[in-house]
C-alpha positions as CSV (number, residue, x, y, z in Angstrom):
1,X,29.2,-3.9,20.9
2,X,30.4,-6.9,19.2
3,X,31.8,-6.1,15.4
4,X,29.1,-8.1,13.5
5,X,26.2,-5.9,15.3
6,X,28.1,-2.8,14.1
7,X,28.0,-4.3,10.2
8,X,24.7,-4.7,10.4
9,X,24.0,-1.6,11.7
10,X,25.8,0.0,9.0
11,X,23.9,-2.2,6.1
12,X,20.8,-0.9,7.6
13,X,21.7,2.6,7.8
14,X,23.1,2.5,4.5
15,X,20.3,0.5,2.9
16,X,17.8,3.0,4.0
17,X,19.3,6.2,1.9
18,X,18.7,4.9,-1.3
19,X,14.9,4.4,-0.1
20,X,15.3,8.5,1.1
21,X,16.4,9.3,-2.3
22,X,14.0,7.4,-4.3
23,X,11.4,9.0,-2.6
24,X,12.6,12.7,-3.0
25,X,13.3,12.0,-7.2
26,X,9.9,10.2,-7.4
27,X,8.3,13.5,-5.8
28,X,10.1,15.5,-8.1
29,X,9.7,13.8,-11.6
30,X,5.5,14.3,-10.5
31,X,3.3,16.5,-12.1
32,X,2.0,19.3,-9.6
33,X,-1.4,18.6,-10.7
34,X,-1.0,15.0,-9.4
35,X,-0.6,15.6,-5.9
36,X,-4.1,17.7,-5.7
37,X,-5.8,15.4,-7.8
38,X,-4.8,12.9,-5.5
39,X,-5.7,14.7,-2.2
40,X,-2.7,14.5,-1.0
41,X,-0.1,17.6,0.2
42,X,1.0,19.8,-2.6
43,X,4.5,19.0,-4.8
44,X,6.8,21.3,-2.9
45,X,5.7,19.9,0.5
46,X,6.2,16.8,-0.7
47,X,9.8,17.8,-2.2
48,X,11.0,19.8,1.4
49,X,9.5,16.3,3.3
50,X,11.5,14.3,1.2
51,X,14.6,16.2,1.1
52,X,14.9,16.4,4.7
53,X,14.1,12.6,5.0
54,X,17.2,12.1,2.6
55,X,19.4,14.3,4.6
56,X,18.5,12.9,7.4
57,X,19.1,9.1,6.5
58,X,22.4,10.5,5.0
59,X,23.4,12.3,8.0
60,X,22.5,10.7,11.0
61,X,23.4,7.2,12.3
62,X,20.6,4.3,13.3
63,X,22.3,3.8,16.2
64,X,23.3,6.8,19.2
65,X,21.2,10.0,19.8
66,X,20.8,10.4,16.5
67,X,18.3,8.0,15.8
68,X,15.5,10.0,16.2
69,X,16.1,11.7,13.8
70,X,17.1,8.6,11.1
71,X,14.2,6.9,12.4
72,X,11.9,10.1,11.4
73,X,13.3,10.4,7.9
74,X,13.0,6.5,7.1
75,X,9.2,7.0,7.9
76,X,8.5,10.2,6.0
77,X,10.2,8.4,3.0
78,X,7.9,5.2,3.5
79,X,5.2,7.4,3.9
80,X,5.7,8.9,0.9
81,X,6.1,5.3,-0.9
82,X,3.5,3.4,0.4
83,X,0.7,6.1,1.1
84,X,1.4,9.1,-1.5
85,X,3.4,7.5,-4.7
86,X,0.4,4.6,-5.4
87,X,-2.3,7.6,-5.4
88,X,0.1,9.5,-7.3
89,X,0.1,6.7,-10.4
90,X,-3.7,6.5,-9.6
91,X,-4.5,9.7,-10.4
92,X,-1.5,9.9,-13.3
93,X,-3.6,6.7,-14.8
94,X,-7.3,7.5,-14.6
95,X,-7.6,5.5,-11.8
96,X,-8.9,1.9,-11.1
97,X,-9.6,0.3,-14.6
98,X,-10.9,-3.2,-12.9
């Protein structure tokens, strides 16, 4: 594999833990109450999903056998921020003011 590809896989794997761990400390710094009020799964579900997903952009590489398991924790963590964390501030807010 040519040396650039290997740079850019190693911007993207590295670019993705950050995303991991905003996602677990965002979980964390939530109220309990949020999560049911937002139908979602409770806090410490949310908290073991996101730590593994951390872990798991830490630990494994994008590229290799591994990526499985990358690639899982990169979408738990983007579920978590695209799906969970704006019903989270919903519920936090008193919903929809428009």
């Amino acid at each position: 594999m040519p040396e650039a590809a290997l740079w850019i896989l190693w911007i993207i794997k590295w670019a993705a833990v950050p995303v991991g761990v905003f996602a677990f400390v965002h979980a964390l710094i939530q109220r309990p109450d949020a999560f049911t009020a937002a139908d979602r799964m409770t806090k410490p579900a949310w908290l073991a999903i996101n730590a593994g997903a951390a872990v798991a952009l830490l630990l494994f590489d994008f590229a290799g056998f591994t990526w499985m398991f990358w690639m899982a924790g990169l979408v738990a963590a983007l579920v978590y921020i695209v799906d969970v964390r704006p019903k989270l501030n919903e519920a936090q807010r008193g919903g929809n003011k428009w």
